[in-house]
PLY file of the C-alpha trace (Angstrom):
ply
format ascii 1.0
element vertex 443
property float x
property float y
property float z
element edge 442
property int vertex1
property int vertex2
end_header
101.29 81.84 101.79
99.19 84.80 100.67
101.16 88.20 99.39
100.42 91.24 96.79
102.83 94.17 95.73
102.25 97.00 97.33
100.88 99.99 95.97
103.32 102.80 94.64
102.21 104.94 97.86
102.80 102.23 100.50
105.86 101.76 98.84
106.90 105.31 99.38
105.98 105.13 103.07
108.21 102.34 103.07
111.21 103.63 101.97
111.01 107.10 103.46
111.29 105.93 106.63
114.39 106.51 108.72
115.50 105.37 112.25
114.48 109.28 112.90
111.32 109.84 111.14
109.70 106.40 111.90
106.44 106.44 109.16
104.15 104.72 111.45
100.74 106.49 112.60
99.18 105.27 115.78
95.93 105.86 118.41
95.94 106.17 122.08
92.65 104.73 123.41
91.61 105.23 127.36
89.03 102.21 128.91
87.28 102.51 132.07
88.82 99.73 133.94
86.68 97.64 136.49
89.99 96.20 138.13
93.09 96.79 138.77
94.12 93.34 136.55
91.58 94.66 133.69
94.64 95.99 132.04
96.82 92.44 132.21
93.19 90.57 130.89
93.28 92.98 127.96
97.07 92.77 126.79
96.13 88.81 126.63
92.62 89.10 124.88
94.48 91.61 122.32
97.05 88.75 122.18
94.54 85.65 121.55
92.75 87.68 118.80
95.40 88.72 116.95
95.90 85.74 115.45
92.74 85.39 114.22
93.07 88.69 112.37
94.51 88.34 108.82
95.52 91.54 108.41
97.60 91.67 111.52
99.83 88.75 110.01
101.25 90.59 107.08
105.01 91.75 107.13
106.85 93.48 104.01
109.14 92.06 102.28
111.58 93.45 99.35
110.90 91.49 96.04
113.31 92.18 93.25
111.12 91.50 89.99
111.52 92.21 86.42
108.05 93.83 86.04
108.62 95.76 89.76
112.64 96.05 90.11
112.79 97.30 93.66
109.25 96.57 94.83
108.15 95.01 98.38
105.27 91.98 98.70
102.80 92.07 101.77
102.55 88.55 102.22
101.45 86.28 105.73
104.51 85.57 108.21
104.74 82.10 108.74
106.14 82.50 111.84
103.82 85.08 113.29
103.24 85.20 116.81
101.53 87.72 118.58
103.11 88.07 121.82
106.15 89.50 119.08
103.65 92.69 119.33
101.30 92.82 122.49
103.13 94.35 125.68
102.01 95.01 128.73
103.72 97.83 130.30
104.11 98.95 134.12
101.57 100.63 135.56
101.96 105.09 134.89
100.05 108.26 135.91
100.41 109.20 132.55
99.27 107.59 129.50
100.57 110.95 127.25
104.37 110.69 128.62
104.78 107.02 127.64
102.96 107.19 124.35
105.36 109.93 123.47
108.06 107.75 124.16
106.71 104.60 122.32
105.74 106.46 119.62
109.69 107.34 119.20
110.34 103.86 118.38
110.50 102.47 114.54
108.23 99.00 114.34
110.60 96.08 113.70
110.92 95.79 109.86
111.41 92.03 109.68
107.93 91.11 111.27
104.53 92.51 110.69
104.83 96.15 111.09
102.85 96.97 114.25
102.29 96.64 117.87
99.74 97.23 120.78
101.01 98.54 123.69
98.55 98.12 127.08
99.31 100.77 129.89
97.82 100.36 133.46
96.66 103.39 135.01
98.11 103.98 138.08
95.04 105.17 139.33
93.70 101.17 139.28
90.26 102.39 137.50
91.88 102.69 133.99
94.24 101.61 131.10
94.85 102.95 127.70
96.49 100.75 124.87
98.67 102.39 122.07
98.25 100.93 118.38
101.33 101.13 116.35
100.56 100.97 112.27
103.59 101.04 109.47
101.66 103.75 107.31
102.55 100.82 104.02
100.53 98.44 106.13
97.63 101.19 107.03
95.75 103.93 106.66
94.05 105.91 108.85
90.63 103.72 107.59
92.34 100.55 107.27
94.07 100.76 110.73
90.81 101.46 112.34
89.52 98.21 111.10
92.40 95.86 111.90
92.25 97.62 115.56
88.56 96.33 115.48
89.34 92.98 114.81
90.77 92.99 118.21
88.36 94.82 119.78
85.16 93.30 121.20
82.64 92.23 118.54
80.53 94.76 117.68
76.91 94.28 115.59
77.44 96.40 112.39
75.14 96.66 109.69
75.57 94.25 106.86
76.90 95.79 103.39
76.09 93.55 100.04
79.72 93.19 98.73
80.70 94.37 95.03
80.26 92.08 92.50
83.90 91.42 91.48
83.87 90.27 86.97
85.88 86.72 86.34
88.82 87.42 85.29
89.04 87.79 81.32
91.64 85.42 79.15
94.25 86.66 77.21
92.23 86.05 73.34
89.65 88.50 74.97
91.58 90.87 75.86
92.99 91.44 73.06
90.52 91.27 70.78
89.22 94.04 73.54
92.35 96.57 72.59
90.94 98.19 69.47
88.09 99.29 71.32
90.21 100.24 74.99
93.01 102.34 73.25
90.91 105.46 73.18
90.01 105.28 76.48
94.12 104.58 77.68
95.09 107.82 75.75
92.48 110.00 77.42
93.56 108.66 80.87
97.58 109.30 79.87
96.63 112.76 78.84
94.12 113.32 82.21
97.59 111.96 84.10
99.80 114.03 82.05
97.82 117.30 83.23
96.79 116.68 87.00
100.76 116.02 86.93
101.34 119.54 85.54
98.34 121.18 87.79
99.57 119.45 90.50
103.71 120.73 89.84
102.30 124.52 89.15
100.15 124.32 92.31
103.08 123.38 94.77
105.49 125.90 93.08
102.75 128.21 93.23
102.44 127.64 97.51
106.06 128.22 97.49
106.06 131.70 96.56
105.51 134.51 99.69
106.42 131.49 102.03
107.98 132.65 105.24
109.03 129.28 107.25
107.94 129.60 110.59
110.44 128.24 112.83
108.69 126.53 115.98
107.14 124.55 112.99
110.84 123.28 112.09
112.90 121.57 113.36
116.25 119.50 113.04
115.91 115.53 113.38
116.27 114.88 117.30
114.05 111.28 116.90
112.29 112.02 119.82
108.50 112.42 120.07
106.38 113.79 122.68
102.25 113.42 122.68
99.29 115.09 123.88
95.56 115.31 123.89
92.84 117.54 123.89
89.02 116.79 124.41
85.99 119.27 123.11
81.99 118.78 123.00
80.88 118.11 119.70
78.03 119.89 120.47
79.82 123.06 121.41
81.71 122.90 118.01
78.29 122.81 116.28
76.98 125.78 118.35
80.30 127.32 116.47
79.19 126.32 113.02
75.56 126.89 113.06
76.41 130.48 113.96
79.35 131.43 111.61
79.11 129.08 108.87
80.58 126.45 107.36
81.32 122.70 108.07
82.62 121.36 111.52
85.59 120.24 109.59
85.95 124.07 108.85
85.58 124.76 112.82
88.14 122.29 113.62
91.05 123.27 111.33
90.12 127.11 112.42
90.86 126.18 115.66
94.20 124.60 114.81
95.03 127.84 113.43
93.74 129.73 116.51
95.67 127.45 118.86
98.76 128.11 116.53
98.11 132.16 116.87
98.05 131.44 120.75
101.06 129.69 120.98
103.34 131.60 118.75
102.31 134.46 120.77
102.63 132.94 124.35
106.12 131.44 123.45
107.84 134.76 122.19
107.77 133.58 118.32
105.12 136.00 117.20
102.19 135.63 114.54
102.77 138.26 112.65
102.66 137.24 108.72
102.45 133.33 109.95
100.45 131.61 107.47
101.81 128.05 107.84
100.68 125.63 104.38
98.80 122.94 106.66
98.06 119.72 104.55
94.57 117.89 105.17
94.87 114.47 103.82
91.82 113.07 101.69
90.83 109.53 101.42
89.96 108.31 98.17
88.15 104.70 99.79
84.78 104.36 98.71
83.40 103.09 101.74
80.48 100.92 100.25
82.85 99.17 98.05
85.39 96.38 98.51
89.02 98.25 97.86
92.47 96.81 97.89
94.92 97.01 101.04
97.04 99.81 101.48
96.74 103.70 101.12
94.22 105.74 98.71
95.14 109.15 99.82
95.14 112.76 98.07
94.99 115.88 100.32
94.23 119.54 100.34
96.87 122.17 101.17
95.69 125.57 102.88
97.20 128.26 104.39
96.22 128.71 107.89
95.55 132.43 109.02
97.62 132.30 111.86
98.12 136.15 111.11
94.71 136.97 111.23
93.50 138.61 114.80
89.61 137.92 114.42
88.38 134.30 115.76
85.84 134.77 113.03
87.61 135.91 110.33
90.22 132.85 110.77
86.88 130.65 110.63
86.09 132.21 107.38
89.39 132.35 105.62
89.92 128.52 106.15
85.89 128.18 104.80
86.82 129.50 101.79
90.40 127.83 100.82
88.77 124.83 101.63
85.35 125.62 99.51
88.14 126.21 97.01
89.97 123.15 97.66
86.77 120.99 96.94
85.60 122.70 93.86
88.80 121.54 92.37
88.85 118.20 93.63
91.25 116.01 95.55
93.24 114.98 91.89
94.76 118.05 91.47
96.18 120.93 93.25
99.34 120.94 95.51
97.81 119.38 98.02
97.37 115.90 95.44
101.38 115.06 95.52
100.30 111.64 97.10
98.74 110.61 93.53
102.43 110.93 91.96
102.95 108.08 93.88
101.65 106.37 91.11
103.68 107.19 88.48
107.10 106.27 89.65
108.62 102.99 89.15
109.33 100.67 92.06
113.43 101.46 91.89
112.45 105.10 91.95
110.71 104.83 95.11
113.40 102.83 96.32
116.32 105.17 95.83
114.02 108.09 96.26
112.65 107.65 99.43
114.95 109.12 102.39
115.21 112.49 99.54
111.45 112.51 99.47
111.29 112.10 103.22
113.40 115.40 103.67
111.23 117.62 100.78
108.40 117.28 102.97
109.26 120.46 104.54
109.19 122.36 101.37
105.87 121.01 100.86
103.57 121.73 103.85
104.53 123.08 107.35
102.18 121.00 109.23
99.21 117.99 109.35
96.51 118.42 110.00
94.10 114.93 109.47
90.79 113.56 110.24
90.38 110.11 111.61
86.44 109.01 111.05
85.24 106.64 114.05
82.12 104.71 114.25
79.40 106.24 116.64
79.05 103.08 118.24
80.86 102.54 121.95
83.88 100.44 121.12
85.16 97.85 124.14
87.81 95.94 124.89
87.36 92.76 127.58
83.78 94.16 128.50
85.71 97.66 129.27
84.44 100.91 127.82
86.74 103.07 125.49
86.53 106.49 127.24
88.73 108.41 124.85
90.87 107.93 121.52
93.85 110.06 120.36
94.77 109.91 116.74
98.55 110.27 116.42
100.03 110.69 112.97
103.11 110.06 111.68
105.87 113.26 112.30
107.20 114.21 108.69
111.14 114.94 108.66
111.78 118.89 109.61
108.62 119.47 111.06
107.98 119.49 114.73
104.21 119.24 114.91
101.36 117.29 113.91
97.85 117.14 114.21
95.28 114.70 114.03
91.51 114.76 114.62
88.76 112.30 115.36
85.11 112.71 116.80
83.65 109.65 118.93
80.59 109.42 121.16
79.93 113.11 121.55
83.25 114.51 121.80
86.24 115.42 119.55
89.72 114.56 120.21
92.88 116.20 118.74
95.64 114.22 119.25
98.82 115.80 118.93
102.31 114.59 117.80
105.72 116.78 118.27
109.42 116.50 118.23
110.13 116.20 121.94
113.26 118.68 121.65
111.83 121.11 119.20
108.40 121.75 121.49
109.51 120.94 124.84
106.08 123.13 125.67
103.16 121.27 123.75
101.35 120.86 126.70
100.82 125.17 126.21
100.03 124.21 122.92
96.89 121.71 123.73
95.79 124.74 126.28
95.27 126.72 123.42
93.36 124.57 121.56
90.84 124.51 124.41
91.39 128.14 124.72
90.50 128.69 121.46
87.24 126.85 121.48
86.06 129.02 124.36
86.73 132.33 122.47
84.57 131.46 119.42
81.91 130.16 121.00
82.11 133.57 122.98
82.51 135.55 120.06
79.36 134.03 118.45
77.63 134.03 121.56
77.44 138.17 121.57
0 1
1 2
2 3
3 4
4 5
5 6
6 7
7 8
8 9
9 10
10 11
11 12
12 13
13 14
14 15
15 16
16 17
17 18
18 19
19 20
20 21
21 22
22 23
23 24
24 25
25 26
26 27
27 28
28 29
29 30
30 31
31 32
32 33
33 34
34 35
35 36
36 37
37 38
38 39
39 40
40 41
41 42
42 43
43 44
44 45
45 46
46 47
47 48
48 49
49 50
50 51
51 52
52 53
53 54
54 55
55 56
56 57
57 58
58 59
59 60
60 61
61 62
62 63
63 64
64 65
65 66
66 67
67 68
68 69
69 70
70 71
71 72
72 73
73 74
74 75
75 76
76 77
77 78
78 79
79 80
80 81
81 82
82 83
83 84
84 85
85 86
86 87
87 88
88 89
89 90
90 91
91 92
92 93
93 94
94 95
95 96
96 97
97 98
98 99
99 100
100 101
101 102
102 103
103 104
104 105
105 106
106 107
107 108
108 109
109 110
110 111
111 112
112 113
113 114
114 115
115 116
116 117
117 118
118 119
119 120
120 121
121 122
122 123
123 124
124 125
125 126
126 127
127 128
128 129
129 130
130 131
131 132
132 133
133 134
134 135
135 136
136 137
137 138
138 139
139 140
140 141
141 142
142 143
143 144
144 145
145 146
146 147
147 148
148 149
149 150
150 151
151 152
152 153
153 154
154 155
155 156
156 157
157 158
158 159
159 160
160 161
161 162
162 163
163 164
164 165
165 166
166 167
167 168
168 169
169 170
170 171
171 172
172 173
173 174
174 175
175 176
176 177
177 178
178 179
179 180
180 181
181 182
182 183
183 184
184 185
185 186
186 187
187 188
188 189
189 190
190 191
191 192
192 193
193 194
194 195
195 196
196 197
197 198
198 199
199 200
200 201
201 202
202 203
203 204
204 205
205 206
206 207
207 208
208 209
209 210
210 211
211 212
212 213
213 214
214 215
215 216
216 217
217 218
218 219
219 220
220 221
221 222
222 223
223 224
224 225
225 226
226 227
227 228
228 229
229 230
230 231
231 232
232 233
233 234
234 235
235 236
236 237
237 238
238 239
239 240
240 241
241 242
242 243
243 244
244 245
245 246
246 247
247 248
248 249
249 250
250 251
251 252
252 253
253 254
254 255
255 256
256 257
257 258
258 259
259 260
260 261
261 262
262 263
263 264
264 265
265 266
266 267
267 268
268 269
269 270
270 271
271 272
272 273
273 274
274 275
275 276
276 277
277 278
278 279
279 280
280 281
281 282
282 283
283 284
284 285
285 286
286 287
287 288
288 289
289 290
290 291
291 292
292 293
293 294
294 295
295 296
296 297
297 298
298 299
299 300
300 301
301 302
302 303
303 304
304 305
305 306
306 307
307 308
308 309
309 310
310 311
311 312
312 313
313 314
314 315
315 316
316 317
317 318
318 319
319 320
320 321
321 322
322 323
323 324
324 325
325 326
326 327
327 328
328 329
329 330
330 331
331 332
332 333
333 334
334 335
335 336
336 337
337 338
338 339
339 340
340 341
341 342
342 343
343 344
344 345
345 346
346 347
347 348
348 349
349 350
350 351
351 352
352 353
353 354
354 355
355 356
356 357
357 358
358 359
359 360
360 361
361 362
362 363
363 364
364 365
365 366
366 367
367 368
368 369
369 370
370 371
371 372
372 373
373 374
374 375
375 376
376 377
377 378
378 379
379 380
380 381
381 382
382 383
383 384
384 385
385 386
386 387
387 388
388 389
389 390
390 391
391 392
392 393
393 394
394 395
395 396
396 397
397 398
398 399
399 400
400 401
401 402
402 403
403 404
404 405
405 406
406 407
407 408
408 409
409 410
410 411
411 412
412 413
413 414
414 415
415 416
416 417
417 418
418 419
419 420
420 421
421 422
422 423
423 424
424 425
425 426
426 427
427 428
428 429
429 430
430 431
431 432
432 433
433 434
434 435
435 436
436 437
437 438
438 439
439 440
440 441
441 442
């Protein structure tokens, strides 16, 4: 049996979950069906290859050791069996409705922490399956490629893998130290100050902050989802006219959609600028990296005050220009890395009081999911669309998540089901949005 401590992140994932604020991130993928049965043949395909995926057969386990008092192992289930995880639902008109509702539900704990849910379309010409990822089991990057590994094969172009050195023995290293200790002070001093950037930087968002209340709300453990689909190609004509990156373009319009909606619902804009937190991966994608998270993040406001469609487009341009001249290690936006510097036990009693600062941290998520540009399948069927869906962070009643595939860009959206009864509105004005600026810089 294989296993490895998880990382101080995972770890914290791990224990800031609650039966209410479930830490599991999922996607919500639409196929063309050629059958009425193509949905049944794909909840057994997932099924069959499952077990041939190695990643899919990890659960979490607690592990009380000296060196990591408090800690949790990934290690390979013995007893694994993937029908624990593959369902096949009843056939709905609505793929949004019942993903809400699954994605209410915390994964079982005691077995590998995820699930893939396959929903018929009622329509007979359609199903969508929902993957279900413990955020200590995946990120965003890693959960795409364990949801490949049940996907149909596709041809990928081959990477040379990174040389990995032997390990060293204990003489060498240290006859080694002499030369190493240098090099272990600088890094404990660079740690000692991103820490202290990093502290100043979130006090520092603190300050002016007016908490925007259809942004809050009280632990109901209900989720609702939604989507929204835009032309990749109409977010570029966007770009190319005002500026910036299509990143920049997309978070505008989160902003814009949020203007909208506070309006439409009777909350108001006025002096709204919500801290939105865009996550950062750390991966290097050409090299081989260990399991679990290797996240930082960027925190913004978002000019949900600001009337001008341009001006909002400009305003997140430059805090995120500023963002990336100072680098994903520090700023307030680079909590994540703490992470690292907390023993196992502190994660362990920490994590439900870490859970519930989120709040005072950022008001909202807003993440990018990368996708490959090739067509993805599943039993022969074509994957139409695919909905990010991140994980809902206690007292907040939205989330956002992003991903571009084939052509098109898809914002998936995430809410408390009591605290925005109306997100529907909300995924109107993102489309609404789009259609003003590329009016606006069509004058």
């Amino acid at each position: 049996m294989t296993s490895d401590l998880l990382a101080p992140l995972d770890l914290a994932f791990w224990n800031m979950e609650s039966d209410r604020h479930p830490m599991h991130l999922g996607a919500l993928g639409v196929f063309a069906a050629h059958s009425p049965t193509a949905g049944a043949h794909a909840a057994d395909l997932l099924a069959a290859r499952a077990a041939a995926v190695p990643g899919l057969r990890l659960r979490i386990r607690d592990r009380w050791q000296p060196l990591a008092f408090g800690g949790a192992i990934r290690e390979t289930d013995p007893d694994f069996d993937p029908l624990d995880h593959v369902r096949l639902h009843a056939p709905t008109d609505d793929f949004h409705a019942v993903a809400g509702r699954l994605m209410e539900r915390p994964l079982d704990r005691a077995r590998p922490p995820w699930e893939a849910h396959v929903l018929p379309g009622a329509d007979g010409v359609s199903f969508a399956v929902l993957f279900k990822f413990h955020h200590a089991l995946a990120d965003g990057l890693r959960a795409l490629k364990l949801a490949a590994g049940v996907l149909d094969p596709v041809d990928l172009p081959e990477r040379a893998p990174r040389a990995i050195e032997p390990p060293r023995g204990l003489l060498s290293d240290v006859r080694r130290l002499p030369a190493l200790v240098p090099g272990l002070v600088r890094g404990a001093l660079s740690d000692v100050g991103r820490a202290l950037d990093i502290g100043t930087s979130l006090a520092r968002s603190t300050l002016g902050m007016r908490p925007c209340a259809a942004l809050t709300s009280a632990p109901s453990g209900t989720r609702r989802t939604a989507g929204v689909v835009l032309d990749i190609d109409e977010v570029h004509r966007v770009r190319k006219s005002a500026g910036g990156t299509v990143n920049d373009v997309l978070i505008a319009v989160v902003a814009g959609a949020l203007r909208r909606w506070l309006d439409e619902r009777g909350d108001g804009s006025k002096d709204v600028t919500p801290r939105a937190l865009i996550p950062v991966s750390r991966r290097r994608p050409r090299t081989a990296q260990p399991q679990g998270n290797r996240l930082s993040g960027y925190l913004i406001r978002l000019p949900v005050n600001e009337p001008d469609p341009l001006g909002r487009l400009q305003s997140v341009r430059a805090a995120m220009v500023r963002n990336k001249d100072a680098g994903p290690d520090r700023g307030a936006g680079a909590v994540a890395l703490l992470a690292d510097h907390v023993p196992a036990l502190g994660h362990r009693l920490g994590g439900p009081l870490v859970g519930q600062a989120a709040r005072l941290w950022f008001d909202i998520l807003v993440t990018s999911v990368p996708l490959p540009g090739l067509g993805l399948r599943l039993g022969g069927h074509e994957l139409a669309e695919v909905y990010p869906l991140a994980p809902l962070a206690p007292g907040q009643a939205l989330a956002v998540a992003i991903s571009t595939y084939r052509g098109r860009v898809h914002y998936g959206l995430v809410a408390d089901a009591r605290a925005v009864p109306d997100l529907d509105r909300f995924a109107h004005a993102v489309t609404a949005e789009v259609e003003t600026l590329l009016a606006v810089c069509d004058r």
